[in-house]
DSSP file (Angstrom, degrees, kcal/mol; ACC not computed):
  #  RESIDUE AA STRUCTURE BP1 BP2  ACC     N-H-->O    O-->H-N    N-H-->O    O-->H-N    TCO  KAPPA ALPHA  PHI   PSI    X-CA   Y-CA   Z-CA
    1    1 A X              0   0    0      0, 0.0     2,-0.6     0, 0.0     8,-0.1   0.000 360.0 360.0 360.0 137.7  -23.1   11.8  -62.0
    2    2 A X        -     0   0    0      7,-0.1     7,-1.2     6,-0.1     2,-0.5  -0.936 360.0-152.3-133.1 117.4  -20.9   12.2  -65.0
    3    3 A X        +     0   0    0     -2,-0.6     2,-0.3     5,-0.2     5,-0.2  -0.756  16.9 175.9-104.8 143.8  -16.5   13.1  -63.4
    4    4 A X    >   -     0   0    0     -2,-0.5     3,-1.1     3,-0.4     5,-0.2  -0.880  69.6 -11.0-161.6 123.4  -14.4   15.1  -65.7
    5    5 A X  T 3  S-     0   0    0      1,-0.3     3,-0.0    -2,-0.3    -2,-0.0   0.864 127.7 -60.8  49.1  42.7  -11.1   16.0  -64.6
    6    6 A X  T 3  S+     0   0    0      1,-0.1     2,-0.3     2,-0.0    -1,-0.3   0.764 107.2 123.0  37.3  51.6  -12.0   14.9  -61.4
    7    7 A X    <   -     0   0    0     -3,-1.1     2,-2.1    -5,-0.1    -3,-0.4  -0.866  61.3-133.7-140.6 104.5  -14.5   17.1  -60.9
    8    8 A X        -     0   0    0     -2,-0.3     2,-0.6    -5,-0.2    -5,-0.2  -0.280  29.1-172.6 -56.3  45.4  -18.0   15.3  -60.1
    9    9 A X        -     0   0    0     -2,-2.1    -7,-0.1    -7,-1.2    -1,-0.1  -0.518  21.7-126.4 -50.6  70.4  -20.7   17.1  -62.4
   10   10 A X        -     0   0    0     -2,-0.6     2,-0.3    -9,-0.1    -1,-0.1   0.049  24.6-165.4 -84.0 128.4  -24.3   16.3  -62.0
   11   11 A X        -     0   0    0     39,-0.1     2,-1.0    40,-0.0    -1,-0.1  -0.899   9.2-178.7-113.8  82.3  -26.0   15.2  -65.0
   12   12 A X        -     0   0    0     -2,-0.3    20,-0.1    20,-0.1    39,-0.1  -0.628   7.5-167.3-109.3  67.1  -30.1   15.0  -65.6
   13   13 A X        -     0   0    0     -2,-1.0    18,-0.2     1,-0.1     3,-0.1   0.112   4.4-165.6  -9.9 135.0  -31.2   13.9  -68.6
   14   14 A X  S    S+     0   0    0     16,-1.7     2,-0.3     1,-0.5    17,-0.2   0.807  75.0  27.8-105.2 -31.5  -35.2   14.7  -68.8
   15   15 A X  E     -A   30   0A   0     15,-1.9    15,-3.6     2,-0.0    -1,-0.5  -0.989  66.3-165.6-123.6 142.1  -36.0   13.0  -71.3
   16   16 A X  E     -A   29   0A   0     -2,-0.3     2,-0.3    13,-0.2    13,-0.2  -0.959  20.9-179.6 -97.1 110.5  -34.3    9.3  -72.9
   17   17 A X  E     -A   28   0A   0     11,-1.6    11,-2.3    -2,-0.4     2,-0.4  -0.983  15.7-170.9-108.6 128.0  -35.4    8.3  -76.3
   18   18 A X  E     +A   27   0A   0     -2,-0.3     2,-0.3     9,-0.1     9,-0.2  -0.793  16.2 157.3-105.3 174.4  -34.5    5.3  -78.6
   19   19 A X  E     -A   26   0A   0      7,-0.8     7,-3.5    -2,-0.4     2,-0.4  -0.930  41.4-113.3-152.9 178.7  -35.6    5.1  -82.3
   20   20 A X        -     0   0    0     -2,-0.3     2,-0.3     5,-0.2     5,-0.2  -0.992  32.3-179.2-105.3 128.5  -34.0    3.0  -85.2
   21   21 A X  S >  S-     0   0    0      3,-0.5     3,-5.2    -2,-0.4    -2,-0.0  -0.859  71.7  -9.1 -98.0 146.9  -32.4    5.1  -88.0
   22   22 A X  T 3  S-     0   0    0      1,-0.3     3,-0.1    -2,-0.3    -2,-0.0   0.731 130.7 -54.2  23.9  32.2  -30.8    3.2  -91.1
   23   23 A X  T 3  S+     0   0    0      1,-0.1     2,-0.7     0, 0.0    -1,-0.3   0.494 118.6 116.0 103.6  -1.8  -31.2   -0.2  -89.4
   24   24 A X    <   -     0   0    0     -3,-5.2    -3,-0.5    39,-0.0    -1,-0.1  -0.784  69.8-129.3-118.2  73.6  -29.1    1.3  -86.0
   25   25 A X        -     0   0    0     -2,-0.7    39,-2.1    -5,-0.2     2,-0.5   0.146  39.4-169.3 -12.0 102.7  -31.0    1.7  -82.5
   26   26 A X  E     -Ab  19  64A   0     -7,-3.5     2,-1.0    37,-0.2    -7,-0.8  -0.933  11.2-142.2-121.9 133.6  -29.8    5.6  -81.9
   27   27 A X  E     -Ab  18  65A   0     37,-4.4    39,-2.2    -2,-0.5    -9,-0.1  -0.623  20.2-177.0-106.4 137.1  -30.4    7.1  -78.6
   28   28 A X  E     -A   17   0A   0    -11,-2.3   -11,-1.6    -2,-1.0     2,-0.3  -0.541   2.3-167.2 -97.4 174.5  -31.5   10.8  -78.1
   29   29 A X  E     -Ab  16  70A   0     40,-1.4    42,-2.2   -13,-0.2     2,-0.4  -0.986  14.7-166.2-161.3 157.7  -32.1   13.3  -75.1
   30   30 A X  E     -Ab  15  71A   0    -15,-3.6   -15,-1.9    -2,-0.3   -16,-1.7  -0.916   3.1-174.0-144.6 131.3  -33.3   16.0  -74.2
   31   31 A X        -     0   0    0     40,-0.9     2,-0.2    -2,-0.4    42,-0.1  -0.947  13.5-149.2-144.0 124.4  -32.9   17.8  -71.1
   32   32 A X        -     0   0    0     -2,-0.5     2,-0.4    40,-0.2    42,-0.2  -0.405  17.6-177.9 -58.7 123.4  -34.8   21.2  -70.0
   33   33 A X  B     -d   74   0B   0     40,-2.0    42,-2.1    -2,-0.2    43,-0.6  -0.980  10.0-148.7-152.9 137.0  -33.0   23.2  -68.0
   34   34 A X        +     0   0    0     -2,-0.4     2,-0.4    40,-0.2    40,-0.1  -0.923  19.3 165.0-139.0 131.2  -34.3   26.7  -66.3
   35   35 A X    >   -     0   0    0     -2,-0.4     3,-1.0     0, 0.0     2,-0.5  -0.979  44.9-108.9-134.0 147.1  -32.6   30.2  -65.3
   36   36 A X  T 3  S+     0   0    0     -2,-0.4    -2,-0.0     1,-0.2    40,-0.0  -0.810 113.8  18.5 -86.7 136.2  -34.5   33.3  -64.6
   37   37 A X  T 3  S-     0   0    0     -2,-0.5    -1,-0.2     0, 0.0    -3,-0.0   0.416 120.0-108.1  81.8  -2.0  -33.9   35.4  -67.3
   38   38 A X    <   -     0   0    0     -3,-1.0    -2,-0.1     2,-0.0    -4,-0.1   0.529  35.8 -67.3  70.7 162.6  -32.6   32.4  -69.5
   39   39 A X        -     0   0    0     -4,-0.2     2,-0.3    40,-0.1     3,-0.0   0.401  35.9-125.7 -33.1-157.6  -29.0   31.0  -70.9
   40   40 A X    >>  -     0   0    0      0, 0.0     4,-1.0     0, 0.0     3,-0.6  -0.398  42.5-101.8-140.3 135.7  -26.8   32.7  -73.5
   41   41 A X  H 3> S+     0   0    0      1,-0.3     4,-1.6    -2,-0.3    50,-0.0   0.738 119.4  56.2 -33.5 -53.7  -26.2   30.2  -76.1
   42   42 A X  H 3> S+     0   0    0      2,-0.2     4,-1.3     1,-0.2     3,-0.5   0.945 106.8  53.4 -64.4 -40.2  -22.8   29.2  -75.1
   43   43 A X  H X> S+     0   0    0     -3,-0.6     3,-1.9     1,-0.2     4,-0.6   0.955 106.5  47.5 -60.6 -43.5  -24.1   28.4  -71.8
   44   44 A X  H 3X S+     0   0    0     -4,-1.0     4,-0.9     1,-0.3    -1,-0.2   0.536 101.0  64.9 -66.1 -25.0  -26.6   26.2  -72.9
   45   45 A X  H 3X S+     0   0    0     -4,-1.6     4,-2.2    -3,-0.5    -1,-0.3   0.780  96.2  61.0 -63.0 -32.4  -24.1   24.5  -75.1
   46   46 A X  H XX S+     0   0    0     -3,-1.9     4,-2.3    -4,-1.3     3,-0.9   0.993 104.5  51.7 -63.1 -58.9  -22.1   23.4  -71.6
   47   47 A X  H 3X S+     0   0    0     -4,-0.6     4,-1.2     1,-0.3    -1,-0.3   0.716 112.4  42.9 -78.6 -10.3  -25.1   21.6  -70.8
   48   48 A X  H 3X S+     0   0    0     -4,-0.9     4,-1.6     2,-0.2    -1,-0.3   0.691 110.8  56.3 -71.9 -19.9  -25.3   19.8  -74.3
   49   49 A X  H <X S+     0   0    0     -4,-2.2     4,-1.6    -3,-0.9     5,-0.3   0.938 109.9  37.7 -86.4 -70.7  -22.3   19.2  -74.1
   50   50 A X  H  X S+     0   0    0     -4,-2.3     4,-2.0     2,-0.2     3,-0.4   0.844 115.8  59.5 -46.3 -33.7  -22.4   17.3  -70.5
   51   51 A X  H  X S+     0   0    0     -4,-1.2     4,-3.9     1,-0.3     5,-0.3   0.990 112.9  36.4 -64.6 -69.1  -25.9   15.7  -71.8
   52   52 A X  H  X S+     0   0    0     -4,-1.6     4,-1.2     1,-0.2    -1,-0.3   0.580 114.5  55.1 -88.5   3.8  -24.1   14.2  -74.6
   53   53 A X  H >X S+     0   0    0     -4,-1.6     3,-0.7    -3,-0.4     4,-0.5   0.959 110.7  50.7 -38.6-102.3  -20.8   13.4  -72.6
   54   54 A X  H 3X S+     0   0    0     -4,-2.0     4,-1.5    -5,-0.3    -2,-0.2   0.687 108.5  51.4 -21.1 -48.5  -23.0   11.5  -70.1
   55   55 A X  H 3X S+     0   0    0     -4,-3.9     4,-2.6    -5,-0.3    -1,-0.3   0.899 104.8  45.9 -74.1 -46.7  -24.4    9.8  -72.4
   56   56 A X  H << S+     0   0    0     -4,-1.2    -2,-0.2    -3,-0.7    -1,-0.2   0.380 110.6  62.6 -75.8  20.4  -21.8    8.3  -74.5
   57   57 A X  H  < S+     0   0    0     -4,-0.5    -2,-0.2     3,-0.1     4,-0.2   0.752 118.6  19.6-114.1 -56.6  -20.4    7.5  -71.2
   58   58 A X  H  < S+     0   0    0     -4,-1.5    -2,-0.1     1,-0.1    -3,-0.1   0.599 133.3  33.4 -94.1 -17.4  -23.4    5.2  -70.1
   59   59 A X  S  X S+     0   0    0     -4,-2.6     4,-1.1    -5,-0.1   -32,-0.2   0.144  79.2  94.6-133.5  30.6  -24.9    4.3  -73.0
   60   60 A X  T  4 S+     0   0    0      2,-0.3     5,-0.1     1,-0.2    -2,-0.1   0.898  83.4  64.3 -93.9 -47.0  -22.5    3.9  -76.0
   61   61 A X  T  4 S+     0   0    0     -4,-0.2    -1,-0.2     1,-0.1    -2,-0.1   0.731 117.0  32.4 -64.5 -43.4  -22.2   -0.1  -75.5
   62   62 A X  T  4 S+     0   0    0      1,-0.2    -2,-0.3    -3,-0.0     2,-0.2   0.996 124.4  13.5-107.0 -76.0  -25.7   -0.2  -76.2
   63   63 A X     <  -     0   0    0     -4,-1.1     2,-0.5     1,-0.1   -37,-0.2  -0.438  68.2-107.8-142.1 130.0  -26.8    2.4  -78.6
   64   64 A X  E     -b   26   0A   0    -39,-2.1   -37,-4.4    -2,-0.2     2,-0.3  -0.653  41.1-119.8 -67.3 132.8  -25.5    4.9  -81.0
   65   65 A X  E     -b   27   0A   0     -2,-0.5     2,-0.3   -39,-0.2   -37,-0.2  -0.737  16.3-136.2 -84.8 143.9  -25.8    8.8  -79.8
   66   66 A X  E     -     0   0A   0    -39,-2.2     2,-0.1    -2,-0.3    17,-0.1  -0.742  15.5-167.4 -84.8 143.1  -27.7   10.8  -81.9
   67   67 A X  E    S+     0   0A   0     -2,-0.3     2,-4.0     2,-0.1     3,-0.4   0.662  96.1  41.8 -91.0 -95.6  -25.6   14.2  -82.3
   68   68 A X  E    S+     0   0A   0      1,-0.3    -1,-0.1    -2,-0.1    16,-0.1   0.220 118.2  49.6 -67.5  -2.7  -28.9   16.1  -84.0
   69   69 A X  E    S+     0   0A   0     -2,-4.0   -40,-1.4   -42,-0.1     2,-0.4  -0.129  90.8  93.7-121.0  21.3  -31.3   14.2  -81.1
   70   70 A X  E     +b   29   0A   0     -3,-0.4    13,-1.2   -42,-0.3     2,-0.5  -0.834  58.1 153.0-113.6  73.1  -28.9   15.4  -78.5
   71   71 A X  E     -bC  30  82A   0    -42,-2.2   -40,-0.9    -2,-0.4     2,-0.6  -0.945  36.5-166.0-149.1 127.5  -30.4   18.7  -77.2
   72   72 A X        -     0   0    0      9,-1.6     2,-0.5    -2,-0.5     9,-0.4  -0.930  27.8-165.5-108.9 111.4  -30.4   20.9  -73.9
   73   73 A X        -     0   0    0     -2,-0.6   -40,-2.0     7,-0.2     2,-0.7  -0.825  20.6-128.5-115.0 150.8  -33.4   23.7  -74.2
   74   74 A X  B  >> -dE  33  79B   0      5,-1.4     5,-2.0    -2,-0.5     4,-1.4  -0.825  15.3-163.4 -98.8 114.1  -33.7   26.5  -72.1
   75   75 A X  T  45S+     0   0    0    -42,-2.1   -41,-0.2    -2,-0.7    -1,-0.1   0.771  85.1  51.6 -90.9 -32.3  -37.1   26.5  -70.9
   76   76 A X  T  45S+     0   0    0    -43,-0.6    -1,-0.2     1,-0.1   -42,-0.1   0.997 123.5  28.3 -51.9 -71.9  -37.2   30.3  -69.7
   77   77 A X  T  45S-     0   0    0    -42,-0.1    -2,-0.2     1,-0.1    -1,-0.1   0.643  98.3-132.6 -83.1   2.0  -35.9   31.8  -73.3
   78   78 A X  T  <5 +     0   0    0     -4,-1.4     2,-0.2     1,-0.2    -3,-0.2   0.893  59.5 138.6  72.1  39.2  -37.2   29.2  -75.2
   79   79 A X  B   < -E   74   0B   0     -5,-2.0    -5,-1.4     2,-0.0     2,-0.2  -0.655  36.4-151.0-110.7 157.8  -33.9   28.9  -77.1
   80   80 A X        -     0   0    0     -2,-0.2     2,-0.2    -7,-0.2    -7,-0.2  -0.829  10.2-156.8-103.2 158.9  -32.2   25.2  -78.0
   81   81 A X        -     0   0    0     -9,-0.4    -9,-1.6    -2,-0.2     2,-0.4  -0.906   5.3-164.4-139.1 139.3  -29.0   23.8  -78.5
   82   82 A X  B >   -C   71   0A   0    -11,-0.3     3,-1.1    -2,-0.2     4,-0.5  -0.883  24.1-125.4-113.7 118.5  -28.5   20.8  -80.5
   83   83 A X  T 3  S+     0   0    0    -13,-1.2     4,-0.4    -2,-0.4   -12,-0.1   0.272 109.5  63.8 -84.6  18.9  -24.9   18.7  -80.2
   84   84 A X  T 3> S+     0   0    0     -2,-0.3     4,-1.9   -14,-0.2     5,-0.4   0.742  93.8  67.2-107.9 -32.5  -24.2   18.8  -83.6
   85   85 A X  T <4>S+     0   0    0     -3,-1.1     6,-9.9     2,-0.2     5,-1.6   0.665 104.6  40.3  28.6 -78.2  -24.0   22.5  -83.0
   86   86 A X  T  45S+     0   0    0     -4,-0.5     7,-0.2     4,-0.1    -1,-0.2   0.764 112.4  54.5-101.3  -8.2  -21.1   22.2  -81.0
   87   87 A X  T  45S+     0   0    0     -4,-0.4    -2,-0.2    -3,-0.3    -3,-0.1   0.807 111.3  47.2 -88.3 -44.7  -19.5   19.5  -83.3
   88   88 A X  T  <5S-     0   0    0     -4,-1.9    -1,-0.2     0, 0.0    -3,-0.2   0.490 122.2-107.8-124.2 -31.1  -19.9   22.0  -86.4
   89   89 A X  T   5S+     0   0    0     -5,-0.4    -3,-0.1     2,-0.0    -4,-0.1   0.863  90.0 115.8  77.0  30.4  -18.5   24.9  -84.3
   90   90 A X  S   <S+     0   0    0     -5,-1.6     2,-0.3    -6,-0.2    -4,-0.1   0.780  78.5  40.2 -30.8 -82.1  -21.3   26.8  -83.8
   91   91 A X  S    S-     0   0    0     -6,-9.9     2,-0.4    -7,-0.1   -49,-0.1  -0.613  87.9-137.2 -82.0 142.3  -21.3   26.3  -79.8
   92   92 A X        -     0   0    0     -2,-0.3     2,-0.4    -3,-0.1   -47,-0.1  -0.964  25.7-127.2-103.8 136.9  -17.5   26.6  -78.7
   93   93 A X        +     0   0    0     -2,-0.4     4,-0.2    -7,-0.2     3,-0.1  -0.594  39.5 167.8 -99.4 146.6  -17.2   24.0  -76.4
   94   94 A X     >  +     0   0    0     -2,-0.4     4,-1.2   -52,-0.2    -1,-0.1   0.146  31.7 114.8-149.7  36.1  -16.0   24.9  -73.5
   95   95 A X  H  > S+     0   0    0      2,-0.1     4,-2.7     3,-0.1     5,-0.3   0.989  92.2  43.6 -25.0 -84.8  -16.5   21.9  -70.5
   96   96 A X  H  > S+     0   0    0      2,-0.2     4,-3.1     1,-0.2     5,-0.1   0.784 109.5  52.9 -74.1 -31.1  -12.9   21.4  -70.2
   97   97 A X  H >> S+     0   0    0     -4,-0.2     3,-1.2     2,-0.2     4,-1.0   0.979 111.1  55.0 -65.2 -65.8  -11.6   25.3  -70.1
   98   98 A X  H >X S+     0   0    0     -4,-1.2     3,-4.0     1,-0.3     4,-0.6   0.671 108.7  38.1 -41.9 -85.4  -14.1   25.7  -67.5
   99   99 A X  H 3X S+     0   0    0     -4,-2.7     4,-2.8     1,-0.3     5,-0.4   0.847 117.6  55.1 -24.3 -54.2  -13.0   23.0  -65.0
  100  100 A X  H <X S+     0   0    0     -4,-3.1     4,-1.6    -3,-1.2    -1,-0.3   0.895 106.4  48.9 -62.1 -19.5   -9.4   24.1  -66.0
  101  101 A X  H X< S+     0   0    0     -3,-4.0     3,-1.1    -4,-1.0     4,-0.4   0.996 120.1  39.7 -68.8 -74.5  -10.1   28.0  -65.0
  102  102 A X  H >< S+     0   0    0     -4,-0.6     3,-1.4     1,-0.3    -2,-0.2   0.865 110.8  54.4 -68.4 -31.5  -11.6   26.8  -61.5
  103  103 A X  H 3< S+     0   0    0     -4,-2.8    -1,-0.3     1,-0.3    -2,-0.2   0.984 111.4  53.4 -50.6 -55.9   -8.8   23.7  -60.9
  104  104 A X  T << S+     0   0    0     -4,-1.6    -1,-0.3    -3,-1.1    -2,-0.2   0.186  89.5 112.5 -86.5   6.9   -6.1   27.0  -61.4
  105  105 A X    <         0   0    0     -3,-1.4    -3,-0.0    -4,-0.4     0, 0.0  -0.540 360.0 360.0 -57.9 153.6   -7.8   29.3  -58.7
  106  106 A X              0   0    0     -2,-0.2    -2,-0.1     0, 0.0    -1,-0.1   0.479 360.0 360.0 -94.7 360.0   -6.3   30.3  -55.7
């Protein structure tokens, strides 16, 4: 469970990976995710974006996050998104509008 803005967001990595890059234990993920009829890109970005959220959140003490080893694919359209992606301004990330849209409903 990964809270943002108090709002309790359920988070499921599928896969954990470490490796060593340039002498530095970096951890990656990847988590699969399924819609009939698939994402749109920006959606699929929300869930890279919580993936890698989640991650520096639980594992940052220990590990460097990989942004380019950071990746939510959509297993219906067979599409990826990668967090460097959203870092680059690719993906607009868009987490925090959300939450703020539904917080500001009546």
């Amino acid at each position: 469970m990964l809270n943002m803005d108090d709002f309790p967001l359920y988070t499921s990595p599928s896969l954990l990976f470490v490796h060593e890059r340039n002498g530095k234990k970096e951890l990656g993920a990847i988590w699969l995710v399924a819609k009939l009829n698939g994402y749109k890109k920006n959606e699929l970005g929300m869930f890279c974006e919580l993936l890698y959220q989640f991650l520096s959140k639980n594992y940052s003490d220990s590990y460097q996050i990989s942004d380019d080893l950071c990746v939510a694919v959509d297993t219906f359209g067979a599409q990826k998104v990668v967090y460097n992606e959203l870092r680059s301004g690719q993906i607009p990330f868009l987490i925090q509008q959300t939450l703020k849209e539904i917080k500001n409903l009546p």
